[in-house]
Legacy VTK file of the C-alpha trace (Angstrom):
# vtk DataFile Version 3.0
C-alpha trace
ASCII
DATASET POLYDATA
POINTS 50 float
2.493 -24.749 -6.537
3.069 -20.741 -7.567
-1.056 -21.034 -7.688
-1.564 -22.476 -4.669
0.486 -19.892 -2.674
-1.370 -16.866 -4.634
-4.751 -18.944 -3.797
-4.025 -19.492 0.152
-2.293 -16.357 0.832
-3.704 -13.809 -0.871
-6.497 -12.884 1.811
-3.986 -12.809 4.533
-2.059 -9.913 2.166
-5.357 -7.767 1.796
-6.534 -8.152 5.510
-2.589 -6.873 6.457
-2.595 -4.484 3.538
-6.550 -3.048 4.944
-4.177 -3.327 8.655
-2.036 -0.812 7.539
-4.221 1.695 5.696
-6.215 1.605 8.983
-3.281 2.055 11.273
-1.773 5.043 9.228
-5.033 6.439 8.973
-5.677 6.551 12.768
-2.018 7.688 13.082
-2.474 10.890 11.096
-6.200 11.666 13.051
-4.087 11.323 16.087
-1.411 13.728 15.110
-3.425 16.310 13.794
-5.749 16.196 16.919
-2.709 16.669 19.271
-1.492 19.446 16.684
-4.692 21.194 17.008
-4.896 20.627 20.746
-1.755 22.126 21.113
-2.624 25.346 19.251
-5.846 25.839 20.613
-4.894 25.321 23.943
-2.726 29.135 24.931
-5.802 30.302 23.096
-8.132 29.165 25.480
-5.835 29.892 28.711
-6.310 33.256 27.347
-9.944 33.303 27.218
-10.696 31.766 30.838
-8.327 34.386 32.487
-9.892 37.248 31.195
LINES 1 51
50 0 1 2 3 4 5 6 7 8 9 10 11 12 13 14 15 16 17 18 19 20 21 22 23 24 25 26 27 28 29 30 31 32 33 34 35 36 37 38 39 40 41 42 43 44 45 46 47 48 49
C-alpha cells in the first residue's frame, strides 16, 4: 500500500511543488518591478517638467 501511494501521488507533488516555484518566482518579478516603478517614477516627473 505505502508503494502504491508514493507510485500514484508522486506526480501530483512535483506538478504542485513546480506550482509553487513558479508562483514565488512571478511574485518576486512583480515586486521588484513595482519597486523599480516606484523609484523611477519622481525621476521621470522630473525630467518631463523641465
Amino acid at each position: 500500500m505505502p508503494i502504491f501511494f508514493l507510485v500514484a501521488f508522486s506526480p501530483e507533488f512535483l506538478v504542485e511543488g513546480l506550482a509553487q516555484i513558479f508562483r514565488s518566482s512571478v511574485w518576486t518579478l512583480v515586486y521588484r518591478e513595482l519597486k523599480a516603478q516606484e523609484t523611477l517614477a519622481p525621476a521621470e516627473a522630473t525630467l518631463e517638467e523641465a
